[in-house]
C-alpha positions in Angstrom: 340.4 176.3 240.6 337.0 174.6 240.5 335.0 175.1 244.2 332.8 172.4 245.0 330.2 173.1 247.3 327.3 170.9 248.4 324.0 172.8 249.9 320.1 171.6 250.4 320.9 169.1 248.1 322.3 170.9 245.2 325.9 170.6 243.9 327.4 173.8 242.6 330.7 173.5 240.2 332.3 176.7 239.8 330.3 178.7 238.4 328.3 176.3 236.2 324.9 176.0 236.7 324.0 173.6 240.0 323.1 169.9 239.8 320.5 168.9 241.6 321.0 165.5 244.0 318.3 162.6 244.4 318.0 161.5 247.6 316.9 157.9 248.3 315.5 156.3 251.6 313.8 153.3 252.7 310.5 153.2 253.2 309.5 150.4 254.5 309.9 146.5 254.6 306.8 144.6 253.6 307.0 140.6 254.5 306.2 137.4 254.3 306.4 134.9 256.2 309.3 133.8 254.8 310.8 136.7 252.4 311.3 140.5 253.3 310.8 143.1 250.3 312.6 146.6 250.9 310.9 149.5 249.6 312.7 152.4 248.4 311.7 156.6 247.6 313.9 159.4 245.7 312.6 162.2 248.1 314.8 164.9 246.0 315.8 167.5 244.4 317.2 165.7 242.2 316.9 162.6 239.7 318.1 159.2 240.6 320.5 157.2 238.1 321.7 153.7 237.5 321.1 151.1 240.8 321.9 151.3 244.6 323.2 148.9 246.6 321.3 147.5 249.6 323.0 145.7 252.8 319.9 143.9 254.5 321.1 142.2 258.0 319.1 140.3 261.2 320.3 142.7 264.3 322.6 140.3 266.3 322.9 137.6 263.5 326.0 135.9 262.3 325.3 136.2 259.4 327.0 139.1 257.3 324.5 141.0 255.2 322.8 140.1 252.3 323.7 142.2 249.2 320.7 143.5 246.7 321.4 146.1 243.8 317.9 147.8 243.3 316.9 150.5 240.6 317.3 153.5 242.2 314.2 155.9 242.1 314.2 158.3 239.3 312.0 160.8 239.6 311.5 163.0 242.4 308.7 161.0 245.2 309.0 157.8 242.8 309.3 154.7 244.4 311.3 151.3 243.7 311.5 147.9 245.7 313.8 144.7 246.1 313.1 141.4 245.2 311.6 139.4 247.8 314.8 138.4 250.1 314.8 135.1 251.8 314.8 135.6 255.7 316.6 132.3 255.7 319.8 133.8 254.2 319.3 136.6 256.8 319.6 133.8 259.9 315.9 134.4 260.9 314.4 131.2 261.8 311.8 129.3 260.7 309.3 130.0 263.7 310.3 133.5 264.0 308.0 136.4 265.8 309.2 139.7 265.7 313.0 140.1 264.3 314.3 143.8 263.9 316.2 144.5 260.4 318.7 146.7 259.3 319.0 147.7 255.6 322.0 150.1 254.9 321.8 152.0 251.4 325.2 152.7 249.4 325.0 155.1 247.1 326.9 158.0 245.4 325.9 161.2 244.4 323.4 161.8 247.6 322.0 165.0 248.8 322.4 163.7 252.3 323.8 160.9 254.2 322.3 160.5 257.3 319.5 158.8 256.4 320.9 156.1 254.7 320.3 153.4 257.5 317.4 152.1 258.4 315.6 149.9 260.9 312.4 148.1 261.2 311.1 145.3 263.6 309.1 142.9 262.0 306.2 141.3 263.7 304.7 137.8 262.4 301.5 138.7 263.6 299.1 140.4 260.9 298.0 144.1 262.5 301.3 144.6 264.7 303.1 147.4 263.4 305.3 150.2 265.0 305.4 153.9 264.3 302.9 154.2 261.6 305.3 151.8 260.2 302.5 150.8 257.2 303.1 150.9 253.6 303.8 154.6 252.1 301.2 155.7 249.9 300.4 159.2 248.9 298.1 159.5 245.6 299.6 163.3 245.1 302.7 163.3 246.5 304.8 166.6 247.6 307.0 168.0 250.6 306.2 168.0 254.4 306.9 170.2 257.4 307.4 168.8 260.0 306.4 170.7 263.7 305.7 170.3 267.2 302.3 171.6 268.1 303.0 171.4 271.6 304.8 168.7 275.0 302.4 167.7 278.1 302.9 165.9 281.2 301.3 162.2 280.8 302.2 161.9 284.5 303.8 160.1 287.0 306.5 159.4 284.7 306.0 160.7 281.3 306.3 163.7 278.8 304.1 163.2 275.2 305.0 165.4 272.4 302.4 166.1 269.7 303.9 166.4 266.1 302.1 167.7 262.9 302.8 167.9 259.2 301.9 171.4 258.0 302.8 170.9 254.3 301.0 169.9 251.3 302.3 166.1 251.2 305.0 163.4 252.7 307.7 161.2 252.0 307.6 158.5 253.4 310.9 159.5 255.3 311.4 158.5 259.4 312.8 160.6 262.0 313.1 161.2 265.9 312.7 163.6 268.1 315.1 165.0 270.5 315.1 166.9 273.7 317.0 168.5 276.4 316.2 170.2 279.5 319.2 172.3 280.5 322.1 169.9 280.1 320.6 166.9 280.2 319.9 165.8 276.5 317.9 162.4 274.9 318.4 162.0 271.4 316.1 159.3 271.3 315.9 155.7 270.5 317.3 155.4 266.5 315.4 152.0 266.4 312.1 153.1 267.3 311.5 156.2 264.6 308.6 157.8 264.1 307.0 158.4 260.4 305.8 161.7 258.4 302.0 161.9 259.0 300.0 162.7 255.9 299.3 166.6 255.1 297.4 168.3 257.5 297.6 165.5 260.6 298.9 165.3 264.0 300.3 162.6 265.5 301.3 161.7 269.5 304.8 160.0 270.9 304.7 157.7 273.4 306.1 158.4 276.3 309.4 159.9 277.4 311.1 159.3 280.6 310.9 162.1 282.6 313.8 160.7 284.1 315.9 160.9 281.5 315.9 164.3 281.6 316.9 164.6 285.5 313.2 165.8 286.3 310.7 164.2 288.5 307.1 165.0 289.4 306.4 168.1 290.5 308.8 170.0 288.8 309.1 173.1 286.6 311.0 172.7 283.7 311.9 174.8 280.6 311.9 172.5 277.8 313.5 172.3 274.0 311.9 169.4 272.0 313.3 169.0 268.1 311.7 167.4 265.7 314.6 165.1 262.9 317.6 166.5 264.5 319.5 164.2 262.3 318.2 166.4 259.3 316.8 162.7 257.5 313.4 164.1 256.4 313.4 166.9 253.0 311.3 169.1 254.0 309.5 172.7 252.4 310.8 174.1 255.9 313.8 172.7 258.3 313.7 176.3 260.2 310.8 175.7 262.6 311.6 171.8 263.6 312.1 173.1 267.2 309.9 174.2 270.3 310.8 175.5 273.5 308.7 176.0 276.3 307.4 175.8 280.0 305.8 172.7 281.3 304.7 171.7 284.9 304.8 168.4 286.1 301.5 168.2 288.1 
């Protein structure tokens, strides 16, 4: 009897010798004012084959989603895009200003799943952008690690966490950051995700609630802040995405 057994991306068959898995993610949308073009990455291990199939849909619209089949990615860090899709046939209308999108990839043979979905509000306005949420472009591309450098009080009513990439390139993967302080937990807000800063570089959150964590000013509060909880982003090292720690709220 055959044992199949998938792990980091790599499907072993019995004892043959393990297949590696592509995994493709979106991105980002690039638009105009009238079409939307989904851009697509193979972050690894393995290879991509034949096309994937993308379900683009307006949050909230009637409208079912529009089907594209896209290339997928073949090589590892390679990137593909759609066509240009009409927002038309997504229901946006004509004098739209800021319209969030949901593109959902179908695929087989994936070396993970959870970060097939993805969202992205589109602003009409030239400059407005969210989350680093620019075209991905990396010249010498290669694998991240993702961290968190460290969480401070941005008081009355806020916590910050400062994130870092401390390998030698990106994807251009998204991800959140979760948190808990005893039992109360955040996971975060899966529409608003943040992006892997290029190699070397730091980035700041906005803010979190203290509230949502049951604390107020003035308190004392052991914290535990993970960084992609949701495991979306390949990475040279998944073992050191979380940070506990003391912080006073004065």
């Amino acid at each position: 009897m055959r044992a199949w057994v998938v792990s980091a991306g790599v499907l072993t068959v019995g004892l043959a010798a393990p297949l590696e898995l592509p995994d493709v993610i979106v991105t980002h949308l690039s638009r105009t004012d009238k079409t939307v073009t989904v851009h697509l990455q193979n972050q690894g291990p393995g290879s991509g084959k034949g096309s994937v199939r993308l379900l683009v849909a307006r949050q909230g619209a009637r409208e079912g989603p529009v089907q594209v089949n896209v290339p997928a990615p073949k090589r590892v860090f390679e990137v593909t895009s759609s066509p240009p899709i009409p927002l038309r046939s997504l229901g946006v209308p004509a004098d739209w200003s800021s319209q969030m999108l949901q593109v959902e990839i179908q695929a087989d043979g994936q070396a993970r799943s959870s970060n097939k979905t993805f969202y992205e509000q589109l602003e009409r306005s030239s400059g407005v952008m969210h989350n680093d949420s620019g075209p991905y472009n990396e010249e010498h591309p290669d694998l991240p690690d993702l961290v968190i450098e460290r969480v401070f009080y941005d008081g009355p009513s806020y916590l910050k966490v400062v994130y870092a990439n401390r390998g030698r390139g990106r994807t251009g993967a998204d991800f959140l950051i979760s948190s808990r302080c005893g039992q109360r937990k955040f996971g975060g807000n899966y529409y608003y995700r943040y992006r892997v800063p290029p190699a070397g570089q730091s980035r700041t959150t906005g803010g979190l609630s203290i509230g949502r964590l049951g604390l107020k000013p003035g308190d004392k509060a052991q914290l535990e802040m993970t960084i992609d909880p949701e495991g979306r982003v390949r990475e040279t090292n998944s073992q050191n995405n979380t940070w506990t720690g003391l912080v006073e709220l004065r």
